[in-house]
Structures are given as structure tokens and as C-alpha cells.
Gaussian input, Z-matrix of N, CA and C with variables (Angstrom, degrees):
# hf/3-21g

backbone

0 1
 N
 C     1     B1
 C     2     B2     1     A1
 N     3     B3     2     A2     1     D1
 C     4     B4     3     A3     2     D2
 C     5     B5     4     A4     3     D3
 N     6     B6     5     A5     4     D4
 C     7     B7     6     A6     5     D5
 C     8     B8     7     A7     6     D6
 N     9     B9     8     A8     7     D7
 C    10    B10     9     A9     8     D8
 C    11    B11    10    A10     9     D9
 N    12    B12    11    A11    10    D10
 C    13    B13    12    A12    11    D11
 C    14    B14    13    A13    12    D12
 N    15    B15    14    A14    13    D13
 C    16    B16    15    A15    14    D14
 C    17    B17    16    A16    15    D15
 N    18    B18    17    A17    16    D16
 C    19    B19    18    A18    17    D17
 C    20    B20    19    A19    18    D18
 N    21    B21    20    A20    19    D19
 C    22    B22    21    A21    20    D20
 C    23    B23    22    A22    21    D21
 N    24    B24    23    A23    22    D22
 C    25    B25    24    A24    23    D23
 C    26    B26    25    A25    24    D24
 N    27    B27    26    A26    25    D25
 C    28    B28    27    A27    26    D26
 C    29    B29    28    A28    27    D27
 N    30    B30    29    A29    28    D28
 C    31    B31    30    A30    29    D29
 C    32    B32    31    A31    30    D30
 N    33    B33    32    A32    31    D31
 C    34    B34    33    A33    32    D32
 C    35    B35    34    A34    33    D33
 N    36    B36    35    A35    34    D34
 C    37    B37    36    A36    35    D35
 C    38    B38    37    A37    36    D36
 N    39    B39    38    A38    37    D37
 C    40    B40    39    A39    38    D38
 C    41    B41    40    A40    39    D39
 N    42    B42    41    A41    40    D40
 C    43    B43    42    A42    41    D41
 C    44    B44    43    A43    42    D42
 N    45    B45    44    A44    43    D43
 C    46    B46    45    A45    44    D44
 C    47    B47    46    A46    45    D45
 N    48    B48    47    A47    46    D46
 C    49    B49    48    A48    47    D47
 C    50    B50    49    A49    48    D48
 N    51    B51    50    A50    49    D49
 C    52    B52    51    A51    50    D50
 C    53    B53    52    A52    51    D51
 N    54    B54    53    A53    52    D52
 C    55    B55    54    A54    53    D53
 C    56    B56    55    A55    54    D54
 N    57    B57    56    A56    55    D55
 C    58    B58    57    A57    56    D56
 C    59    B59    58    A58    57    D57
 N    60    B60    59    A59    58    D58
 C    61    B61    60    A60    59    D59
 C    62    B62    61    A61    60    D60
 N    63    B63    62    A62    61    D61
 C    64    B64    63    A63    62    D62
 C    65    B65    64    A64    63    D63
 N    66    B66    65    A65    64    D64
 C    67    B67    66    A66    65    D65
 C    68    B68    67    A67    66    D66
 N    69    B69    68    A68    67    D67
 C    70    B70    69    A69    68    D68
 C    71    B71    70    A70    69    D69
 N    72    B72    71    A71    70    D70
 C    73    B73    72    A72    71    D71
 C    74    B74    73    A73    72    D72
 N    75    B75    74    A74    73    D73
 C    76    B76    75    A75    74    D74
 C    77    B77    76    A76    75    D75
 N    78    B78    77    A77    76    D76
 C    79    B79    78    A78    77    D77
 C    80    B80    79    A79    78    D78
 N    81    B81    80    A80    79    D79
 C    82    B82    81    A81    80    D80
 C    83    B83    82    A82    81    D81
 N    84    B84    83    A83    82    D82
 C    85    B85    84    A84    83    D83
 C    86    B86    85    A85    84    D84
 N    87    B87    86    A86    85    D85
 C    88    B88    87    A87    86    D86
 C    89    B89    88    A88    87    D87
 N    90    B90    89    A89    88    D88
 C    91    B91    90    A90    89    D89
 C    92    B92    91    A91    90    D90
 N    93    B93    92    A92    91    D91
 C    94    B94    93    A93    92    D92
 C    95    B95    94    A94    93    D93
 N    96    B96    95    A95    94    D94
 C    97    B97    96    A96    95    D95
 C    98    B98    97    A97    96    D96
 N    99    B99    98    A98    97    D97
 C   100   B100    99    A99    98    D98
 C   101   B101   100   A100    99    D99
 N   102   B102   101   A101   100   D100
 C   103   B103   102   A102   101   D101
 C   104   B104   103   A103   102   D102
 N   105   B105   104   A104   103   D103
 C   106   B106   105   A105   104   D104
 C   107   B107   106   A106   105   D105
 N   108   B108   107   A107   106   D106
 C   109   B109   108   A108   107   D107
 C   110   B110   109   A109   108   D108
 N   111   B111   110   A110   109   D109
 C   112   B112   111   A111   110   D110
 C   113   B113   112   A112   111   D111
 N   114   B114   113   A113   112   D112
 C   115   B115   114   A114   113   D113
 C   116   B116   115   A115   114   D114
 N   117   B117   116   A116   115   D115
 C   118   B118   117   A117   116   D116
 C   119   B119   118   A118   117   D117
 N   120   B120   119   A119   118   D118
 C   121   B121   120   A120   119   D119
 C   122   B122   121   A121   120   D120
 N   123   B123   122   A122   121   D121
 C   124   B124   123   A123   122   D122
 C   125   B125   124   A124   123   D123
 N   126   B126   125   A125   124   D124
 C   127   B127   126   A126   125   D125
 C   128   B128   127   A127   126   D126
 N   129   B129   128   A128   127   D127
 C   130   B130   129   A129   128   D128
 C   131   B131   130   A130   129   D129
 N   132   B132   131   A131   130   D130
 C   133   B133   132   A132   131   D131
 C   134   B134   133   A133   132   D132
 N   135   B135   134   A134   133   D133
 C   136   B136   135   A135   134   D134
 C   137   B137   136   A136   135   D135
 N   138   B138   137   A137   136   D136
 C   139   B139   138   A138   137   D137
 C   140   B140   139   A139   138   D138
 N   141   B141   140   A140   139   D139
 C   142   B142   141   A141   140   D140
 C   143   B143   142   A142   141   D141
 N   144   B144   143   A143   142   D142
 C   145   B145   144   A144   143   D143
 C   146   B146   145   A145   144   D144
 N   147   B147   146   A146   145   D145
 C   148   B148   147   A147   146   D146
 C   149   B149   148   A148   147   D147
 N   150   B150   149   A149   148   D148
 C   151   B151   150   A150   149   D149
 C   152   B152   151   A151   150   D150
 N   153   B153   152   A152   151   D151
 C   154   B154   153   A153   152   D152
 C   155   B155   154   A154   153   D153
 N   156   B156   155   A155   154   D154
 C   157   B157   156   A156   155   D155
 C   158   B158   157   A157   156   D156
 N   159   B159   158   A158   157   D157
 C   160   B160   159   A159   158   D158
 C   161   B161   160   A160   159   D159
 N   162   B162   161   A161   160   D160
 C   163   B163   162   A162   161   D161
 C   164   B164   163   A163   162   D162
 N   165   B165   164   A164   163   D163
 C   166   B166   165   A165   164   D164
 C   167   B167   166   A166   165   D165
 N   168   B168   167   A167   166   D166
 C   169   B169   168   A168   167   D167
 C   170   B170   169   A169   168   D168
 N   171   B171   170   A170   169   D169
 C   172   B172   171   A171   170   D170
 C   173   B173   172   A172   171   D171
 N   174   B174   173   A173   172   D172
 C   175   B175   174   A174   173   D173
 C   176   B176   175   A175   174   D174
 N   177   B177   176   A176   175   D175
 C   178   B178   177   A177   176   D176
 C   179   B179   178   A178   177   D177
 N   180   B180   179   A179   178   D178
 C   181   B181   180   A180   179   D179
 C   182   B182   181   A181   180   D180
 N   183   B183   182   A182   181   D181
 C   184   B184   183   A183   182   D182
 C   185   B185   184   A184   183   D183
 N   186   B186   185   A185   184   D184
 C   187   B187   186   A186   185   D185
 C   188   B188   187   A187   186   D186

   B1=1.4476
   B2=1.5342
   B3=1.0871
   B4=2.1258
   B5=1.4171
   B6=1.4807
   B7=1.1629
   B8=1.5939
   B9=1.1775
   B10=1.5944
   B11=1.7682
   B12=1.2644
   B13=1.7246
   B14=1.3646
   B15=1.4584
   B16=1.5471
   B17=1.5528
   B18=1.3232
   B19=1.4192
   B20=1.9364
   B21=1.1202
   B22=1.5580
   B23=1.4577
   B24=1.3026
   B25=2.0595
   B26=1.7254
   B27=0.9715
   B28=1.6816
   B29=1.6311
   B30=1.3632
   B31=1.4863
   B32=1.2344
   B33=1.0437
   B34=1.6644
   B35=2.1327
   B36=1.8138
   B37=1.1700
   B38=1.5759
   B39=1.3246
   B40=1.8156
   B41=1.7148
   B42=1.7633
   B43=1.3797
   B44=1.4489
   B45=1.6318
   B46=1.6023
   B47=1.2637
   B48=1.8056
   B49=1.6382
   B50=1.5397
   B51=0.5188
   B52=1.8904
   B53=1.6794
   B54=1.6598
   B55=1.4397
   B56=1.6950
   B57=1.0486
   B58=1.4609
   B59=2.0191
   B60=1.3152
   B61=1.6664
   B62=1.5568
   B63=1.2717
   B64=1.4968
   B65=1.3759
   B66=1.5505
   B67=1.8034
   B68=1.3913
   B69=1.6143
   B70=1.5887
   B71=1.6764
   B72=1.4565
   B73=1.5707
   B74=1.4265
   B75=1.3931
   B76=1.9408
   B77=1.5717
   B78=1.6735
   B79=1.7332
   B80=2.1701
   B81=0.7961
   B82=1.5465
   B83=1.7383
   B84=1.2981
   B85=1.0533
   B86=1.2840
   B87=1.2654
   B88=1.3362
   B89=1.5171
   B90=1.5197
   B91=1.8993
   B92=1.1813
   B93=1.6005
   B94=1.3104
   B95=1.9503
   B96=0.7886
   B97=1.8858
   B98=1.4642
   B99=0.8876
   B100=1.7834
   B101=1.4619
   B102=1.6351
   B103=1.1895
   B104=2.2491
   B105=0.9935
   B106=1.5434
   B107=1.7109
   B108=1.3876
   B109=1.4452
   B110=1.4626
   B111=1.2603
   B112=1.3603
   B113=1.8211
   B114=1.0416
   B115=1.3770
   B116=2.0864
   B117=1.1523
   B118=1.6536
   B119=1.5447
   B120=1.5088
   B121=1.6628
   B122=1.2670
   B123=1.8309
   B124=1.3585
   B125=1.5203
   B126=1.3324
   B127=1.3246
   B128=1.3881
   B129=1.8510
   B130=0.8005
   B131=1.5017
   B132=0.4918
   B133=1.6887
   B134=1.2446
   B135=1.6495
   B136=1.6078
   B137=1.3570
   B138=1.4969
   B139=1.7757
   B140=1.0101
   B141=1.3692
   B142=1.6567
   B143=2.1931
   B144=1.2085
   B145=1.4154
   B146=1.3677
   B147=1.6103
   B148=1.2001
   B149=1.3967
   B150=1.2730
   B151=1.8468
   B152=1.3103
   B153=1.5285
   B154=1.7748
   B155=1.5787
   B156=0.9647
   B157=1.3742
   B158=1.9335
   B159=1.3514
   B160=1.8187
   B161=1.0188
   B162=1.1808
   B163=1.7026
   B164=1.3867
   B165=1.3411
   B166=1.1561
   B167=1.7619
   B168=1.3794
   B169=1.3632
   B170=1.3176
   B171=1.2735
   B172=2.0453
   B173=1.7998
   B174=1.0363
   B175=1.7028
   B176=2.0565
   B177=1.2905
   B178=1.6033
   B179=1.7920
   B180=1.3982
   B181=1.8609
   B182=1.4640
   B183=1.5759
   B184=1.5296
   B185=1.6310
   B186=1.4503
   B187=1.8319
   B188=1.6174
   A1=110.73
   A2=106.38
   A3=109.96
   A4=74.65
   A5=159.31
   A6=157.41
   A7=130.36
   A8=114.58
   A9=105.28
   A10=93.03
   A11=89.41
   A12=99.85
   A13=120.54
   A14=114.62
   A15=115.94
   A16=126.54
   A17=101.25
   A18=114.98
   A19=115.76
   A20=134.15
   A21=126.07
   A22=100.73
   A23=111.47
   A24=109.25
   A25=82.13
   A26=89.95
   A27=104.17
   A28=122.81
   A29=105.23
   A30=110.12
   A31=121.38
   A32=128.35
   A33=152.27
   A34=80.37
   A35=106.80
   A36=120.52
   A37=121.69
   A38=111.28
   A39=102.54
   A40=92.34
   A41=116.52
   A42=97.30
   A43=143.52
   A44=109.24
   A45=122.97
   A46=120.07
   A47=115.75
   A48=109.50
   A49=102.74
   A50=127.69
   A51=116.75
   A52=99.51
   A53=81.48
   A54=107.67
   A55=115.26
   A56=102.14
   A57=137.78
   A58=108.37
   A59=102.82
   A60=100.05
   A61=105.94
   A62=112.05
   A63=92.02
   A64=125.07
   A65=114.30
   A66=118.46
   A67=125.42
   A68=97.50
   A69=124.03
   A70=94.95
   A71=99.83
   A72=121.37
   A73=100.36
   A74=118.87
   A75=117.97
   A76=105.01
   A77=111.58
   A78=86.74
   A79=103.42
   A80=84.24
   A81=82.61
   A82=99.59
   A83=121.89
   A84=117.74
   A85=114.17
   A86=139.50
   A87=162.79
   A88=101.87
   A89=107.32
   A90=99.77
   A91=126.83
   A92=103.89
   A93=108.65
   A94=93.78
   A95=113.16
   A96=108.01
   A97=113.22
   A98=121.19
   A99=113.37
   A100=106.02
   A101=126.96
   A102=124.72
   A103=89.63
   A104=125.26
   A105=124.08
   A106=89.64
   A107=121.53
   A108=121.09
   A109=112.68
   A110=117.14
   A111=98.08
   A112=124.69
   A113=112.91
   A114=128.43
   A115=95.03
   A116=110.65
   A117=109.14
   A118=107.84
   A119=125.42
   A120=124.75
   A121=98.54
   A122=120.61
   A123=109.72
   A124=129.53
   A125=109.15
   A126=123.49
   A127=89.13
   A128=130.70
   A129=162.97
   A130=121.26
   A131=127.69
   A132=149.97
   A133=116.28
   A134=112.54
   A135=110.71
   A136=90.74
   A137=125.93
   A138=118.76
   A139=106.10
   A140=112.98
   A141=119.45
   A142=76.32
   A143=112.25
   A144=114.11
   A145=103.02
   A146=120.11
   A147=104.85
   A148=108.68
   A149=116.44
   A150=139.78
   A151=118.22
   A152=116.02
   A153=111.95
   A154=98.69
   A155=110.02
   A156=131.39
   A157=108.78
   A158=98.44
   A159=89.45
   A160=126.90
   A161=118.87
   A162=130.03
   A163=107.48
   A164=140.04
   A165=129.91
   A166=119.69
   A167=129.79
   A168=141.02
   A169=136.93
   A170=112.11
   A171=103.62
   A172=73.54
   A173=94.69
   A174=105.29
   A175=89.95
   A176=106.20
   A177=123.39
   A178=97.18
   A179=119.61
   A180=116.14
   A181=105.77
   A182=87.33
   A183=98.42
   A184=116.68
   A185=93.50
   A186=94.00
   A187=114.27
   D1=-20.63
   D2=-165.75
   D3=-82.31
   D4=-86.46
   D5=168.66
   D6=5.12
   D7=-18.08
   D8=-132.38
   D9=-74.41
   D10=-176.23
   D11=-170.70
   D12=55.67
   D13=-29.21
   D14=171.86
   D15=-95.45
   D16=125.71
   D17=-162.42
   D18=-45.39
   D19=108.62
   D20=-169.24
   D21=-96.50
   D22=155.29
   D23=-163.16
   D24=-101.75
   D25=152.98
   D26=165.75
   D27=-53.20
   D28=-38.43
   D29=158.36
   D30=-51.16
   D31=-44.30
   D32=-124.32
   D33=-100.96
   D34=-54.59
   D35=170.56
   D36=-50.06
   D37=-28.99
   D38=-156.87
   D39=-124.88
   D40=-12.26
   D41=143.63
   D42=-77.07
   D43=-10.24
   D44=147.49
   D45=-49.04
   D46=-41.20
   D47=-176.61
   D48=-91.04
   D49=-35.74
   D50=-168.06
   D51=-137.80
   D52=172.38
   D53=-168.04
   D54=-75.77
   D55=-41.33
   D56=-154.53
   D57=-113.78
   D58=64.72
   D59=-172.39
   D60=-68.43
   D61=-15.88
   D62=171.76
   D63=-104.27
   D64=32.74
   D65=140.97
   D66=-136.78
   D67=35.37
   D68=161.97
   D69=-80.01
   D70=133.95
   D71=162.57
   D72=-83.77
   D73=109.56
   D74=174.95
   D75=-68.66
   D76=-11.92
   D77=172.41
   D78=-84.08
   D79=-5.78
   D80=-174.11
   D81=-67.02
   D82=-30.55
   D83=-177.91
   D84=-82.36
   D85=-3.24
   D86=174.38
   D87=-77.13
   D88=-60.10
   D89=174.91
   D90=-73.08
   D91=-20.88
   D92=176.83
   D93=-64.03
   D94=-74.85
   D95=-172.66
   D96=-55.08
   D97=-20.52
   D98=173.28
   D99=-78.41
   D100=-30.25
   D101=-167.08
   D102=-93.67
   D103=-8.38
   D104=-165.84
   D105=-98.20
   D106=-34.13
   D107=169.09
   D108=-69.42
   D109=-44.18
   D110=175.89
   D111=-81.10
   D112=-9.57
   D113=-172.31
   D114=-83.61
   D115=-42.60
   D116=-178.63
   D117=-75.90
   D118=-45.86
   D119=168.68
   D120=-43.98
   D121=-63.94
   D122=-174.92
   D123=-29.80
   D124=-62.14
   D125=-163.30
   D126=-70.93
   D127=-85.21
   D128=-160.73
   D129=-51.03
   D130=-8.09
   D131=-172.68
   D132=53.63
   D133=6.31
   D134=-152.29
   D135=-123.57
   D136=-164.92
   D137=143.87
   D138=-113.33
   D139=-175.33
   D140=-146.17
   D141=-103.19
   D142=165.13
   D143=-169.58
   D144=-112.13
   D145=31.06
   D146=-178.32
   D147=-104.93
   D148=140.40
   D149=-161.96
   D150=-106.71
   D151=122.24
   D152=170.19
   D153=-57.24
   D154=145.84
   D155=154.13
   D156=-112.12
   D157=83.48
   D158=174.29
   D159=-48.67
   D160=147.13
   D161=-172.17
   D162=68.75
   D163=-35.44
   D164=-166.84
   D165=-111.20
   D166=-13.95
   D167=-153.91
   D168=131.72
   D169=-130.13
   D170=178.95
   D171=-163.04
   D172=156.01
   D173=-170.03
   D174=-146.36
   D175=131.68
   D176=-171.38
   D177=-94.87
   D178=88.18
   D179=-179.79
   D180=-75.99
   D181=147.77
   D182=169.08
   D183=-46.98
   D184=162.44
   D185=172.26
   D186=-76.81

């Protein structure tokens, strides 16, 4: 949320989860957000508004 509108790199993402980004699997970070999209529709009725940005990250847009 301190982010939003600005594009975050996938690195930027999987140095938030672990210590060690170079024996992070980057598709793991892929299920991690496909399974965080379906878990917010669930609850939420909506989807969560956060967007690949190819080549560069996933960027969280305003409402």
C-alpha cells in the first residue's frame, strides 16, 4: 500500500519474502499472487487491482 500506483520490480517483491533472492524460485512468486487474487475475490467480492506490468513488475492501482 505505501507503494501504490508505482510500479514494484519483482525483485523488489521476493526481496520482501526471503533472505536469500538468489534461491527464490520467481515462479513461486507468481503462485504466491494468483493464489492472494483468488483468496481477496473470495472474501471480498471484488479482485484485488493489482496489475503485471511486463518487463518491469506488478504495480497495486488506485480504486
Amino acid at each position: 500500500m505505501k507503494y501504490r500506483s508505482q510500479v514494484i520490480s519483482r525483485d523488489v517483491l521476493i526481496a520482501a519474502l526471503t533472505d536469500n533472492i538468489h534461491t527464490f524460485d520467481p515462479h513461486r512468486l507468481d503462485s504466491l499472487i494468483h493464489r492472494l487474487r483468488r483468496k481477496v475475490l473470495a472474501s471480498a467480492g471484488q479482485p484485488l487491482p493489482l496489475n503485471v506490468v511486463h518487463g518491469a513488475g506488478y504495480l497495486l492501482a488506485e480504486d
